[in-house]
Structure formats: C-alpha cells, structure tokens
KOLDRENFI-22457 format. One line per 5 residues: number of its first residue (from 1); their letters; for each residue x, y, z of C-alpha. Coordinates in steps of 0.001 Angstrom, whole numbers, plus 500000, padded with zeros to 6 digits. Example, Ala and Ser with C-alpha at 12.3 -4.5 7.8 and 13.67 -1.06 7.14 Angstrom:
// KOLDRENFI-22457
1	AS	512300/495500/507800; 513670/498940/507140
***
This chain:
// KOLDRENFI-22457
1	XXXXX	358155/723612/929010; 360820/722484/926591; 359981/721950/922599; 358778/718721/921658; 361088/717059/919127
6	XXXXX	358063/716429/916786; 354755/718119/915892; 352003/716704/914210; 349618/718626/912314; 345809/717365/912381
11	XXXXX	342732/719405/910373; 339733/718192/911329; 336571/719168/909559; 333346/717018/910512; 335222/713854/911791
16	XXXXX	333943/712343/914555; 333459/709356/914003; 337012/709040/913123; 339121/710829/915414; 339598/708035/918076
21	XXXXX	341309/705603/916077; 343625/708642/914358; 344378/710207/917863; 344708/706954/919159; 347396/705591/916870
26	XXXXX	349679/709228/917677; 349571/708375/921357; 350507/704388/920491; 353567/706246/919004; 357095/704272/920431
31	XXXXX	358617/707790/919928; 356607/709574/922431; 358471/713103/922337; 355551/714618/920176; 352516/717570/920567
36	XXXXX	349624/716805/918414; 348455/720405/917196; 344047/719616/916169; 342583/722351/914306; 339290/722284/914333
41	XXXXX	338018/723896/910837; 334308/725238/911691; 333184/721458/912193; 329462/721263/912815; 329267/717749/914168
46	XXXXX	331255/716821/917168; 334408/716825/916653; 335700/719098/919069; 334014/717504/921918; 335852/714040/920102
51	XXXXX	339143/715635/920634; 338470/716798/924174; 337788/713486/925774; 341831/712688/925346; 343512/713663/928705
56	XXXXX	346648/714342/927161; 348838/717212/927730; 350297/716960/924703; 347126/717498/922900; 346334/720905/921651
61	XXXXX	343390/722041/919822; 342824/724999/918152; 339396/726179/916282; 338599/728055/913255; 335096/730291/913238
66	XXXXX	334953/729766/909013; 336233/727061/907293; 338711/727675/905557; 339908/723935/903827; 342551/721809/904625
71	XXXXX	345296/724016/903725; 344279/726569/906313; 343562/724273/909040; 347226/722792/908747; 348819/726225/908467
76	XXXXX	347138/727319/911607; 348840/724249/913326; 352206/725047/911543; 352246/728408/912753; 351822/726918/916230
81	XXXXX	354506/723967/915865; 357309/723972/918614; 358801/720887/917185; 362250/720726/914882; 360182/718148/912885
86	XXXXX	356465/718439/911694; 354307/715243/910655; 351299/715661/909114; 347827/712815/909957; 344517/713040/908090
91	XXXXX	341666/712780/910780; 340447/709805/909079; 343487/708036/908901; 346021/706371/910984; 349558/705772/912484
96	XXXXX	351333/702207/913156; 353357/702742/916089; 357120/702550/914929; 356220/705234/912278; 357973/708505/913860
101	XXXXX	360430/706206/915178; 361479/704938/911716; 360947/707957/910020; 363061/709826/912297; 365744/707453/912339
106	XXXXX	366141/708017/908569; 366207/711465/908797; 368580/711894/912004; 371642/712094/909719; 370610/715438/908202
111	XXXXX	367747/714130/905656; 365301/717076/905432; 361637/715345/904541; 360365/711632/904670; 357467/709413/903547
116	XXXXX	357022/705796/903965; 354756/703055/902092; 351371/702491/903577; 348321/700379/902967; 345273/701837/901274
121	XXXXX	342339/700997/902898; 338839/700380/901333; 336158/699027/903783; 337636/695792/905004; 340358/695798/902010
126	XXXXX	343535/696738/902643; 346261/697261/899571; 349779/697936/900228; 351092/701329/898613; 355088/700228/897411
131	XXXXX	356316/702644/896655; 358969/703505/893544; 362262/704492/893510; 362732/706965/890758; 365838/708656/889488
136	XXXXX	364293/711731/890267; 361053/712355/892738; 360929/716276/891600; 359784/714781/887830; 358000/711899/889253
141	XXXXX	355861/714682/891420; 355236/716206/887567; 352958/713127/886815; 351336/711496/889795; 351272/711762/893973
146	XXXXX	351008/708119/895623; 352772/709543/898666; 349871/709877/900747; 351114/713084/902279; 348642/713788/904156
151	XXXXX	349448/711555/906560; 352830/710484/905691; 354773/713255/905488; 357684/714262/907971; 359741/717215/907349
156	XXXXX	361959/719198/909381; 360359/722674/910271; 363148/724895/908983; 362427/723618/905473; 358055/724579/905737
161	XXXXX	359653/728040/906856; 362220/727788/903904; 359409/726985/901078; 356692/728621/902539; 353031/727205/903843
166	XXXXX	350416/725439/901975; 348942/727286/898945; 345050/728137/900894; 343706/728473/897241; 343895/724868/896974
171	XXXXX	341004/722460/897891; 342601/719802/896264; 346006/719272/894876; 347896/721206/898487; 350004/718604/899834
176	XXXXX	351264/717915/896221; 352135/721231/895715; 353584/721578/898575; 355852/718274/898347; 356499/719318/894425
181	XXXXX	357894/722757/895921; 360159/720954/898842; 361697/718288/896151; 362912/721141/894029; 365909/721668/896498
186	XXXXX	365398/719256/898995; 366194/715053/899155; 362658/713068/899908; 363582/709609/901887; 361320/707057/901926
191	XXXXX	360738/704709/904750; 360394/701272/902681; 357647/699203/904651; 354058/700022/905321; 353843/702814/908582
196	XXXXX	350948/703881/908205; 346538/702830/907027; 345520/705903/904558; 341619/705077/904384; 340256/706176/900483
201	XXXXX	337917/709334/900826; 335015/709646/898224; 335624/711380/895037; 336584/715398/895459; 334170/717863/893788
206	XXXXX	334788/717689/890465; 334822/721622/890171; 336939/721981/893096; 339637/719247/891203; 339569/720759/888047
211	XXXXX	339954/724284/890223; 343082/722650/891793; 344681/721195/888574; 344462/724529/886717; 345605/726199/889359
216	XXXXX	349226/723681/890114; 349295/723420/886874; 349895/727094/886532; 352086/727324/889278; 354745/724933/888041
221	XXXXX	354945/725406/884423; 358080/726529/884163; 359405/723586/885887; 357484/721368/883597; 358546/722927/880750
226	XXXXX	362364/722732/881989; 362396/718944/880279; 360956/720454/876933; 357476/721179/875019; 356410/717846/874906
231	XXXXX	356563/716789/878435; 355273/719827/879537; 352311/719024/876951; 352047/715153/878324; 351947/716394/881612
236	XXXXX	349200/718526/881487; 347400/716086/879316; 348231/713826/882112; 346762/716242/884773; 343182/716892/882242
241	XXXXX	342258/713209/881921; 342528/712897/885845; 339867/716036/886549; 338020/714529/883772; 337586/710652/885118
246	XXXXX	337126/712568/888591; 334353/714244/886724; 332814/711106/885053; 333070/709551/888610; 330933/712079/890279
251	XXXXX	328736/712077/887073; 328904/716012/886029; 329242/714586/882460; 329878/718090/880587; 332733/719075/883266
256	XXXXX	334182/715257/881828; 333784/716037/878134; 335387/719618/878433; 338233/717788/879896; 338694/715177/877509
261	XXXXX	338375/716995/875082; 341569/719255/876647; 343266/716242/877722; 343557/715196/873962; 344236/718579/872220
266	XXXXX	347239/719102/874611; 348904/716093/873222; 347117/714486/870735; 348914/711961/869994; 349466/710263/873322
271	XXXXX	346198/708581/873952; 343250/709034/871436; 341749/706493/872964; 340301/709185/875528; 338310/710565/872842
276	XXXXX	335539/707308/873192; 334359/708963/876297; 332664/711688/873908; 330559/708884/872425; 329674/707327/876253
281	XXXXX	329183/710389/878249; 325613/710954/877006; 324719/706872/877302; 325688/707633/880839; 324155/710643/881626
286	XXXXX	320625/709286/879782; 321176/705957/880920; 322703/705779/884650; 325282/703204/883493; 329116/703238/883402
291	XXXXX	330623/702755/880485; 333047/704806/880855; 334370/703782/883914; 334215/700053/882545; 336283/700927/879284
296	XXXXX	338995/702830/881414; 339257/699489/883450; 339339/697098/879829; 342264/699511/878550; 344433/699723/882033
301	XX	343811/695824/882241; 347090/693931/881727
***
C-alpha cells in the first residue's frame, strides 16, 4: 500500500460523545489522500468502540494501557505516520472540508508548517479567531498561542523528525512548545479564512498549568532573554498572571495569590494593577463571588 500524502494525528482520552462529528469532518475532507492515526489514551468510556463503528480503511487506531496525556497519545501516532505531511485534530473539535486542501496548497511550494484562522466555539456561539500577522511569529509565540494547534496545525514530517516530538512532561503548554521550537528555524504560513470549529474546553488544572508554564518557561529562556532582561522579565510576568487567572478561575485561591504575587515581582512595573487580586482573593474564597474575574473584565474593557 503506498504512503498517504497526509496523516492526521487524533488523541482521544474519554471522548465519545465527540468523536463522530471530529471523525466525520476528516472523511468530509475534499483532499481525500489522508490516514487518520486514533490513539486511544487508556479511555474508560467508549471511545474506542466510537472509533470502530467508521468502516474506513484509512482509519487506524491504536491504544495505550496508561494514560499517558496528550503529548504521548500524539507521539504514538507520529511514530506511526506514513504521510510527508502530519495534521493534527483535537477529538472534540472539527474540520471544514477545504481545510487540507487549502492548507496544502499553501505549503506545496516548499512552506514547511501551516495554521489557518478558525472559529471558537462556545455552546451555540461561535467567534471567529483572525488571526495577526506579526513581523515575527517566533517572538509572538514568546507572549501568547491563539493558533489553536491542536487542531490546526500542518507540518511536513521531516521537520517533527528535525525538532523532535512533543515534550511528554507537558500536560499543558505541548503544542506551544512544540510550535515555539519549529518557528525558531522554520516559516509558519497561515491560511487566512476560518478552516476549522475549535470548541473551548473547561479550565486546565490549575497545578497542572502552573506545572506547564514553569516548565516552557524554563525551556526557552535563553531565547527569551535573546531580546534583553526586560522582555525576558515581561514575558514571564506575562506567562505568571495567566496560571494565576487560570487559578482564580478554578477557584484554588492560594495557587492565584502565589502567582500574582510572582507575576508582579518579575516586572513590577508593568501592571500593578494585578496586585488588587490580593485584596479579592479571600472575598472570593469566603464569599463564592467573582470579583476578580469581574475587575479583570472592567480593566481589559475598551
């Protein structure tokens, strides 16, 4: 059997109810020259049996006895791929059907990874995701990740084998740090209209975000600090007040303080304004309200 031209990487962890409409919108595909690799991540619902009810041929699935997290799952699929490109789908997510057409069509002239713009879906809302067009996406990837690469992503398989798999230490923060690590030698296209529905997942475990942010934090210093103390500093001030609204939002109020409180001391002078959250936290936590979460709103309201 010849290689596929394209292989897309599904993990599926306890899914479902949500596998139809992902696995669905791969076979709606107008580029049909694809193998969908599932890797089933120790799900205990039934996902497996979800997957098995597609009479495809192109369908593969492979299982994992422990779970190991998302990065696993899709490594186990990359070491499987056949295809000269890789595209990666969330199981909760979806395709529109030109997507690996257009995508592919931008990178057939020797482009190495693409995204596209999507809509973000919340229940029946859908928002669409434009994205920027920076000078430079390595430094915009210091500072924030509205790529949605989880499902947006396609990348030609000699450059995964070039940088190296997902980092399996991280719960949180992977396909950043893996898109951070591709942009430091490689061009990211972007497909400029809407390819693909990213549907918004609850809030992470706060330990397992602030785990993550330490940890890419750590990993690219160096190139953060390649623009100079101070952005290095904003950045991972930057980084801080993210695990720390994550925090608020899941309300483990002391994880939130402790990360305020870094947030500010890493660049002081950038937003002081973070250091009300001190004074709210305990209303909160005694309280049940969210005062927090309503004065972040007031000061990001134009």
């Amino acid at each position: 059997m010849s290689a596929p031209a394209v292989s897309v990487i599904l993990p599926v962890y306890n899914r479902a109810a949500t596998l139809a409409r992902c696995v669905e919108s791969v076979r709606a595909q107008t580029f049909a020259d694809w193998e969908l690799i599932a890797v089933d991540d120790a799900s205990s619902d039934d996902s497996v049996v979800a997957l098995e009810r597609f009479a495809d041929p192109r369908i593969r699935i492979l299982r994992h006895e422990r779970n190991g997290g998302p990065s696993a799952a899709r490594n186990t699929a990359l070491r499987a791929a056949r295809g000269e490109f890789v595209a990666l789908i969330d199981s909760d997510d979806e395709w529109l059907p030109r997507k690996l057409e257009v995508q592919l069509g931008l990178l057939e002239n020797g482009g190495d990874l693409c995204g596209c713009e999507y809509w973000l879906c919340e229940g029946e809302k859908e928002t669409r995701v434009t994205l920027p067009e920076p000078p430079s996406w390595r430094e915009w990837l210091h500072l924030q990740c509205r790529l949605g690469n989880g499902t947006t992503l396609v990348v030609r398989r000699d450059v995964v084998g070039e940088v190296g798999l997902l980092d399996e230490e991280l719960r949180t923060y992977e396909d950043w740090d893996w898109v951070l690590r591709m942009t430091l030698r490689h061009r990211l296209e972007i497909a400029r209209e809407p390819l693909a529905r990213v549907h918004v997942s609850p809030l992470r475990s706060a330990r397992a975000f602030a785990a993550g942010a330490e940890r890419f934090l750590a990993k690219h210093d160096g190139e953060f600090a390649r623009l100079g103390h101070e952005h290095r500093q904003h950045v991972r001030s930057e980084h801080f007040a993210a695990v720390a609204a994550n925090a608020f939002g899941t309300r483990d109020f002391r994880l939130g303080c402790r990360y305020v409180w870094k947030s500010f001391t890493a660049a002081p002078l950038a937003k002081p304004q973070r250091l009300g959250a001190l004074l709210l936290a305990p209303v909160d936590a005694c309280c049940g309200t969210s005062l927090i979460a309503r004065a972040a709103s007031a000061l990001h309201r134009p």
